[in-house]
N, CA, C and O atoms as CSV, one atom per row, in Angstrom:
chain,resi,resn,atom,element,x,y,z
A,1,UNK,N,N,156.929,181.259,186.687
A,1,UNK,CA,C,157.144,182.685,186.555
A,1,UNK,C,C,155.968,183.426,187.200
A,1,UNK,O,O,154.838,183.014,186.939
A,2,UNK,N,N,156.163,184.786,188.255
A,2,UNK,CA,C,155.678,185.018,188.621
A,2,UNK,C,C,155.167,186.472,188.102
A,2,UNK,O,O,155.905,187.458,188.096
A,3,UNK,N,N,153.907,186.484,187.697
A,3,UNK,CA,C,153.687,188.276,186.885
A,3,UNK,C,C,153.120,188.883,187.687
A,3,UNK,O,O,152.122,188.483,188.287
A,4,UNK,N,N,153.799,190.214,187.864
A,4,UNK,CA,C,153.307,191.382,188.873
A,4,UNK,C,C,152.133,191.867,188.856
A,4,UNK,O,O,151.726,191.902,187.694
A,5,UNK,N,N,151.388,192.259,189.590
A,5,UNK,CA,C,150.336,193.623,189.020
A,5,UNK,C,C,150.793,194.570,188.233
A,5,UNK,O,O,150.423,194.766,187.076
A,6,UNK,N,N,151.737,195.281,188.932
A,6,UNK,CA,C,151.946,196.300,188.009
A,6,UNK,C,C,152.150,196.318,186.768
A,6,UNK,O,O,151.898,197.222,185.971
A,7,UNK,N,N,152.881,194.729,186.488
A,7,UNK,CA,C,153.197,194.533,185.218
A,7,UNK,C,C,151.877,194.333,184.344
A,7,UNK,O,O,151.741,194.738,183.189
A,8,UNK,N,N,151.023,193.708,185.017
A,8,UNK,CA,C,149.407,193.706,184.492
A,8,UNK,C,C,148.969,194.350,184.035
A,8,UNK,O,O,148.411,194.191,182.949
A,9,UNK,N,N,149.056,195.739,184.908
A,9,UNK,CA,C,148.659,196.582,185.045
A,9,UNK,C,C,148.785,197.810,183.605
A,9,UNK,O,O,148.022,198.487,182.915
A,10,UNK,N,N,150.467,197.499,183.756
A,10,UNK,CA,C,151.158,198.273,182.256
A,10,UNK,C,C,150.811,197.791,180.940
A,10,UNK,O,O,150.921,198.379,179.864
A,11,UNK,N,N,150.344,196.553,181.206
A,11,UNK,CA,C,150.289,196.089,179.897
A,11,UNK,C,C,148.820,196.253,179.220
A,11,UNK,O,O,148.568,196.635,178.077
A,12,UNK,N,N,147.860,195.829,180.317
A,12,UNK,CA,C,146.560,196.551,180.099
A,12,UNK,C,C,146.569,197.997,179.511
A,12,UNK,O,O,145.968,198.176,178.451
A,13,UNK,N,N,147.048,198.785,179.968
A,13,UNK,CA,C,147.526,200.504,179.715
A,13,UNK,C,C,148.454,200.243,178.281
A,13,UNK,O,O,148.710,201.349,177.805
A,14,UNK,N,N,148.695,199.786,177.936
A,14,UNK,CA,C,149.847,199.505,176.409
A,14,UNK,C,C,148.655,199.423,175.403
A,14,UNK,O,O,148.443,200.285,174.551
A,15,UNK,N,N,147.930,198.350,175.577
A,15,UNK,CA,C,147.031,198.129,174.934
A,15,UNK,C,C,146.103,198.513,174.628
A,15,UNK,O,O,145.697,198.356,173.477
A,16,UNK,N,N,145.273,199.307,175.763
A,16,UNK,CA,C,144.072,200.095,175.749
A,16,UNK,C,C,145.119,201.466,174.557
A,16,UNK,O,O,144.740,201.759,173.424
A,17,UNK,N,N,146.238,201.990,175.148
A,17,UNK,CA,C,146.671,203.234,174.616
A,17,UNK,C,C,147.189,203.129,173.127
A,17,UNK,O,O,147.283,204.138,172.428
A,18,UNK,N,N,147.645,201.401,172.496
A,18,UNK,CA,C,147.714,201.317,171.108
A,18,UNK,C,C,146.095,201.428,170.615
A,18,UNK,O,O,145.839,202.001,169.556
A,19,UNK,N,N,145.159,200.919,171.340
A,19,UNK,CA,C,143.880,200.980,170.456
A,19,UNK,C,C,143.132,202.484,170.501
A,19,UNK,O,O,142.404,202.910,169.605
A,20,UNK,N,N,143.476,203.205,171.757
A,20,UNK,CA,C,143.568,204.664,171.393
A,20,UNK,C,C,143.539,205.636,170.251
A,20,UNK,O,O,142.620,206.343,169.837
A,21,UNK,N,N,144.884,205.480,169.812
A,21,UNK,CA,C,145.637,205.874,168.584
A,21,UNK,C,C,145.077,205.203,167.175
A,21,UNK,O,O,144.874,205.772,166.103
A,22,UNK,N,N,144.878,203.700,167.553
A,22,UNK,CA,C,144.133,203.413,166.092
A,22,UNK,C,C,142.929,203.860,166.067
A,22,UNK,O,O,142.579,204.242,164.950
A,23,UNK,N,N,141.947,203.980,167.119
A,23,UNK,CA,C,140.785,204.743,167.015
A,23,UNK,C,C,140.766,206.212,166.068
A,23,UNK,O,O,139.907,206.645,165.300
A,24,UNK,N,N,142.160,206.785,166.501
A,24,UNK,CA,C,142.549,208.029,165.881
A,24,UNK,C,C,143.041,207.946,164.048
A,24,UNK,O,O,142.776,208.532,162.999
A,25,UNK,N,N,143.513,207.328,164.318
A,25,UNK,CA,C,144.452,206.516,162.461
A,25,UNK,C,C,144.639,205.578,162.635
A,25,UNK,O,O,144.582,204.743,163.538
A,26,UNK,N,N,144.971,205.718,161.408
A,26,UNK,CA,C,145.628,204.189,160.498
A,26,UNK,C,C,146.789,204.429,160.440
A,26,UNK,O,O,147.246,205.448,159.922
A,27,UNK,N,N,147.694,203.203,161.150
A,27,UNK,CA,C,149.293,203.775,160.968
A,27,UNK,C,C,149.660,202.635,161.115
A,27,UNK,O,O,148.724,201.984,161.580
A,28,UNK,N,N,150.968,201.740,160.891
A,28,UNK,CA,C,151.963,200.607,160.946
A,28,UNK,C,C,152.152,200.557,162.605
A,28,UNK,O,O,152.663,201.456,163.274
A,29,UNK,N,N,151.606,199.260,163.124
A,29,UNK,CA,C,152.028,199.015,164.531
A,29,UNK,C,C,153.449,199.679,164.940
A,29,UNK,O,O,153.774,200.266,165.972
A,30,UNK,N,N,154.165,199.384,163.788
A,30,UNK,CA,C,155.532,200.397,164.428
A,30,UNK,C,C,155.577,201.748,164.574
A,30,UNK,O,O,156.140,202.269,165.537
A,31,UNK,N,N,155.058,202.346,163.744
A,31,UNK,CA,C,154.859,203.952,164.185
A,31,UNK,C,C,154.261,204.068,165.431
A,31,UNK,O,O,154.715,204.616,166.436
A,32,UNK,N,N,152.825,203.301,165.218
A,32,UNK,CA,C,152.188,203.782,166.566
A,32,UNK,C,C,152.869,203.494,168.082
A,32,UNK,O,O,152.732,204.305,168.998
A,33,UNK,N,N,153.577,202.309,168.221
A,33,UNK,CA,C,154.083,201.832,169.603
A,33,UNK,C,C,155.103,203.779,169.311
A,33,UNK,O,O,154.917,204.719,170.082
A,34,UNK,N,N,155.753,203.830,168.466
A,34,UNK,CA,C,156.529,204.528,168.788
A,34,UNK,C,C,156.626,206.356,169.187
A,34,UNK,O,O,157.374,207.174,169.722
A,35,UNK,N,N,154.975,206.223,168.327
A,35,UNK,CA,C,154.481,207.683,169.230
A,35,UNK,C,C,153.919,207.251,170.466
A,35,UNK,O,O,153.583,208.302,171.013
A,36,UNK,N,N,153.613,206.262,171.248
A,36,UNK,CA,C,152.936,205.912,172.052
A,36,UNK,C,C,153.967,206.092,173.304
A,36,UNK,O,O,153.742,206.681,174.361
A,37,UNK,N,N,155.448,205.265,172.800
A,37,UNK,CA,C,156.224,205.790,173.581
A,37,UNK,C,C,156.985,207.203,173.725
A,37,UNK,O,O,157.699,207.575,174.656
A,38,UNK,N,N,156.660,207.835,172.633
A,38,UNK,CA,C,156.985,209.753,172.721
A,38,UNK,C,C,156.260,209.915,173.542
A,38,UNK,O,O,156.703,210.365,174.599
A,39,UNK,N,N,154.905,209.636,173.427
A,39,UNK,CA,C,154.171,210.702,174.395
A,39,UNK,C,C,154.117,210.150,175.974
A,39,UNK,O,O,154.114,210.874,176.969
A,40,UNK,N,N,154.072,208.599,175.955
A,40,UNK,CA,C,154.753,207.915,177.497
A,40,UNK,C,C,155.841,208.717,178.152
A,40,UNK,O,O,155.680,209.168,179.286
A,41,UNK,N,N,157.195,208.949,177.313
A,41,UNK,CA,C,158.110,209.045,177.969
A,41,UNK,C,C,158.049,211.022,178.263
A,41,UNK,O,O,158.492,211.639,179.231
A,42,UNK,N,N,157.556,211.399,177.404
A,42,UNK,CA,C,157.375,212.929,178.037
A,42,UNK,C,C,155.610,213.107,178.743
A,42,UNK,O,O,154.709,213.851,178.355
A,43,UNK,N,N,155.621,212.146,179.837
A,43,UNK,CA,C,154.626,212.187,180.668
A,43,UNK,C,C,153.162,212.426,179.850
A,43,UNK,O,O,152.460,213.294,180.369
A,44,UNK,N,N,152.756,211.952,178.969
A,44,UNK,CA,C,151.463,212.293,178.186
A,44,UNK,C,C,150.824,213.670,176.923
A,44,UNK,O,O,149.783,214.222,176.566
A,45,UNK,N,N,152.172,213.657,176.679
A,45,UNK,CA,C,152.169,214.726,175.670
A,45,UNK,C,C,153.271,214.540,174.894
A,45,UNK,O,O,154.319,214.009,175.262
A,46,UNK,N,N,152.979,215.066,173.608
A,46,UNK,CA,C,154.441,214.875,172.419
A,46,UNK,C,C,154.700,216.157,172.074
A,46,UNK,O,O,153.996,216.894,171.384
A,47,UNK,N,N,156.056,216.464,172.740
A,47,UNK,CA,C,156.725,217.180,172.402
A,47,UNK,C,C,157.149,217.535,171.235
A,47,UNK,O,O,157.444,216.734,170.347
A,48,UNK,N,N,157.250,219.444,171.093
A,48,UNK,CA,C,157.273,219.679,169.794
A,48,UNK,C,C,158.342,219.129,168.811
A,48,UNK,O,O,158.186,218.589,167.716
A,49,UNK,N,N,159.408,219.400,169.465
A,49,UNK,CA,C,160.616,218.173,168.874
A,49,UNK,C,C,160.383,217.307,167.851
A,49,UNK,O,O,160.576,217.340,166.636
A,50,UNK,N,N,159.559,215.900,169.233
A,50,UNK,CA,C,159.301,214.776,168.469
A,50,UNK,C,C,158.262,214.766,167.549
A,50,UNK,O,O,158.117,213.764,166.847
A,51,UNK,N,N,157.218,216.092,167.391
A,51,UNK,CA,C,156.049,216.007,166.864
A,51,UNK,C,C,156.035,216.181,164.932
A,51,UNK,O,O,155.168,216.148,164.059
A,52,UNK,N,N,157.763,216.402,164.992
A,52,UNK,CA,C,158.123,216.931,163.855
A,52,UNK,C,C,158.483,215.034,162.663
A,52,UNK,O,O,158.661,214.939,161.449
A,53,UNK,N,N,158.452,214.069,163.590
A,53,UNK,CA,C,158.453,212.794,163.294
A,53,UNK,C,C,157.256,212.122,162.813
A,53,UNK,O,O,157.330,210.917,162.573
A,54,UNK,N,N,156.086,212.789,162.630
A,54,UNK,CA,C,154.789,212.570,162.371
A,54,UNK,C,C,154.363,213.828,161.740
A,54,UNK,O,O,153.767,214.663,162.420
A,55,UNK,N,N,154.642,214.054,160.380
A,55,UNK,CA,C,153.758,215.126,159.396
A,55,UNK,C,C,152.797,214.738,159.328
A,55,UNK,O,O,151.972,215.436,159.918
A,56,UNK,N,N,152.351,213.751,158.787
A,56,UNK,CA,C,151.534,212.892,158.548
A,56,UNK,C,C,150.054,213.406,159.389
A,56,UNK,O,O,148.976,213.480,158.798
A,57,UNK,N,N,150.211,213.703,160.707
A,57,UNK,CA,C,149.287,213.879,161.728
A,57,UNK,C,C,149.153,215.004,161.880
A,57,UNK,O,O,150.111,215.778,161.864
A,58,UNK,N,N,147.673,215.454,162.105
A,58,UNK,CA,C,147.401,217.151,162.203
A,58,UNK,C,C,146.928,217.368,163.878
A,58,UNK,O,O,146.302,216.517,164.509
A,59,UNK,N,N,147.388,218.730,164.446
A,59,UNK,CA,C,146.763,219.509,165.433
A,59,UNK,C,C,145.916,218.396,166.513
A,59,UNK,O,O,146.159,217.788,167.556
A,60,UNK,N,N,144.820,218.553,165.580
A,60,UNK,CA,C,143.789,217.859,165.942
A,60,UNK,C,C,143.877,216.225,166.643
A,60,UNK,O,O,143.511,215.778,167.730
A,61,UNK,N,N,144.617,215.545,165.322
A,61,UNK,CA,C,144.239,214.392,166.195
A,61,UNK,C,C,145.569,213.788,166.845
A,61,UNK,O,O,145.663,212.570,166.995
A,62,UNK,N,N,146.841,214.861,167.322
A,62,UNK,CA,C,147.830,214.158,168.153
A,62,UNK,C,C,146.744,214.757,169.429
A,62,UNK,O,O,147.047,214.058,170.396
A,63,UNK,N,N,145.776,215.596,169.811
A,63,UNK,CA,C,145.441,216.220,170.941
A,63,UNK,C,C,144.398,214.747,170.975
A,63,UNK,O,O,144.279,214.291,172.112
A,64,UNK,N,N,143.811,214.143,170.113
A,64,UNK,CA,C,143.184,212.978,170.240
A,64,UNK,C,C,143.595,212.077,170.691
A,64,UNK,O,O,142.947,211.531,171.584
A,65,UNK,N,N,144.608,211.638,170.350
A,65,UNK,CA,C,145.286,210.657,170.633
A,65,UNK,C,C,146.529,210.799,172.109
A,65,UNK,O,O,147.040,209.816,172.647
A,66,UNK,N,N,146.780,212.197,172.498
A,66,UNK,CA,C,146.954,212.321,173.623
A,66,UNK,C,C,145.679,212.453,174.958
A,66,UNK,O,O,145.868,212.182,176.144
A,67,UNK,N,N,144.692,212.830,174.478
A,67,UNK,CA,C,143.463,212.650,175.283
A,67,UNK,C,C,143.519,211.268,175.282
A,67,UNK,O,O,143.803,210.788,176.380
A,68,UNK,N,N,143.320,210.419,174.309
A,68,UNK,CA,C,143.030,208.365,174.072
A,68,UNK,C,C,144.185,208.361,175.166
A,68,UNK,O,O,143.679,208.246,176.282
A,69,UNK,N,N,145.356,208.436,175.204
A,69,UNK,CA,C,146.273,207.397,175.851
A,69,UNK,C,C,146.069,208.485,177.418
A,69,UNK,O,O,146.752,207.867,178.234
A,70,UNK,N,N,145.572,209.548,178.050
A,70,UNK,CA,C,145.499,209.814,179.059
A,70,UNK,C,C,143.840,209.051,179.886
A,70,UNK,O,O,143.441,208.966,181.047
A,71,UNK,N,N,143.359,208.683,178.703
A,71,UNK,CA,C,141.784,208.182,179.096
A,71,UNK,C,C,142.412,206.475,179.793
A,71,UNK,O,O,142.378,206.078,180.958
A,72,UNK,N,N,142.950,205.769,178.531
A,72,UNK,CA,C,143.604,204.701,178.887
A,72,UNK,C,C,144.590,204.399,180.283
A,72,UNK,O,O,144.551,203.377,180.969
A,73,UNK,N,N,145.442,205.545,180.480
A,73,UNK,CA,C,146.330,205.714,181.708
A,73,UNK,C,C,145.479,205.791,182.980
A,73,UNK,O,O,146.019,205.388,184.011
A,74,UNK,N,N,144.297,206.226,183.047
A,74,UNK,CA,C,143.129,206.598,183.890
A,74,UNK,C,C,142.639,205.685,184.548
A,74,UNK,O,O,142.357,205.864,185.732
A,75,UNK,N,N,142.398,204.324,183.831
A,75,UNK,CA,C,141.940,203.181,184.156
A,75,UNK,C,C,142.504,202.078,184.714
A,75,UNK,O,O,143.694,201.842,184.505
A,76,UNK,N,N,141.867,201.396,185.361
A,76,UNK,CA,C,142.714,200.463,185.993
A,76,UNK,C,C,141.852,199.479,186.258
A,76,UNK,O,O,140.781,199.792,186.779
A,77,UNK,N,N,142.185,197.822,185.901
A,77,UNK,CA,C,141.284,197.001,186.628
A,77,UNK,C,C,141.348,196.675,187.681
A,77,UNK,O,O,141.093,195.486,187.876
A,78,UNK,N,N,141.677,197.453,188.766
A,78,UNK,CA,C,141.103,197.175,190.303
A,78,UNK,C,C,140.432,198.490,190.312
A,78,UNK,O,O,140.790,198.895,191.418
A,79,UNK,N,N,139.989,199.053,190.012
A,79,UNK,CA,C,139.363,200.366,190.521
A,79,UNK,C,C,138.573,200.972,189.405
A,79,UNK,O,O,139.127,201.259,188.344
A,80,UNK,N,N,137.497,201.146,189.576
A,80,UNK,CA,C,136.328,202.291,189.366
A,80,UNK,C,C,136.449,203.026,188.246
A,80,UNK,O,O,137.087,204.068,188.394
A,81,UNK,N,N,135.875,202.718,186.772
A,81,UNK,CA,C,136.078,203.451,185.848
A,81,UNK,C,C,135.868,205.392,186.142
A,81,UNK,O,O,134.851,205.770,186.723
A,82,UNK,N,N,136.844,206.348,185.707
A,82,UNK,CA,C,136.341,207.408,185.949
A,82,UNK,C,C,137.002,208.032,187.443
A,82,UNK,O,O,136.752,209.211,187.692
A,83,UNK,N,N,137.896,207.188,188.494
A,83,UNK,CA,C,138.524,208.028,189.321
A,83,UNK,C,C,140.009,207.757,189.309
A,83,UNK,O,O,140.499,206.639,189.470
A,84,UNK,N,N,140.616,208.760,189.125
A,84,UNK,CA,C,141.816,209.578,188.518
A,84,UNK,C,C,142.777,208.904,189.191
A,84,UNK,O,O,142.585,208.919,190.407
A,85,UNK,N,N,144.004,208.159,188.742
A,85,UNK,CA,C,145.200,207.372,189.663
A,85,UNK,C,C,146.435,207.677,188.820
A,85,UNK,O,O,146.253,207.752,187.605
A,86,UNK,N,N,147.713,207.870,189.316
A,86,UNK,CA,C,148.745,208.119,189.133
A,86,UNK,C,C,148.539,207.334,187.549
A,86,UNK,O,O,147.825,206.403,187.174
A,87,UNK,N,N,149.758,208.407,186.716
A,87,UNK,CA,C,150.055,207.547,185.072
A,87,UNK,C,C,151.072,205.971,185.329
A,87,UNK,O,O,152.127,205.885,185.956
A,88,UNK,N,N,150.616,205.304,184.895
A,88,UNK,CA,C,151.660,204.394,184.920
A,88,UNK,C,C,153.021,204.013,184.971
A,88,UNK,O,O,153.563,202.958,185.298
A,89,UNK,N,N,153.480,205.158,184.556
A,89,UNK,CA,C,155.114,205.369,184.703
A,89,UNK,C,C,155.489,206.470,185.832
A,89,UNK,O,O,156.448,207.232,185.960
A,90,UNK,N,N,154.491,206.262,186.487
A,90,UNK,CA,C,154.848,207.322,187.983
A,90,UNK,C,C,155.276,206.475,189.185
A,90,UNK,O,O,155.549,207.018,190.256
């Protein structure tokens, strides 16, 4: 079996962006993958909509935890901590 970069690539970015969020709280691996993918799938932000799925979380630290998973999206191991490359799902 042959594994892509990109796929490398995403998965590195999965991971860095679940430990993100736990940096932020304490929550059940399942919640978190699943705000992780709210804010993935509306390009790095959670929509007010979905934001109504997490009382639990204040102001403050969904803007944390959307900063964590845009810091995480940022990085890449071929390139230079700190210069700016397309989000992963681009």
């Amino acid at each position: 079996m042959i594994v892509r970069q990109a796929e490398l690539d995403f998965l590195t970015f999965y991971d860095a962006a679940l430990q993100a969020i736990r940096d932020v709280v304490d929550m059940p691996n399942q919640r978190a993958a699943l705000l992780l993918r709210l804010i993935h799938q509306n390009q790095g932000q959670l929509s007010h909509r979905k934001r109504e799925q997490f009382p639990e979380l204040t102001d403050g630290e969904i803007e944390r935890i959307e900063a964590g998973i845009r810091t995480a999206a940022s990085v890449s191991p071929r390139q230079a901590p700190g210069k700016p490359r397309a989000w992963p799902w681009d």
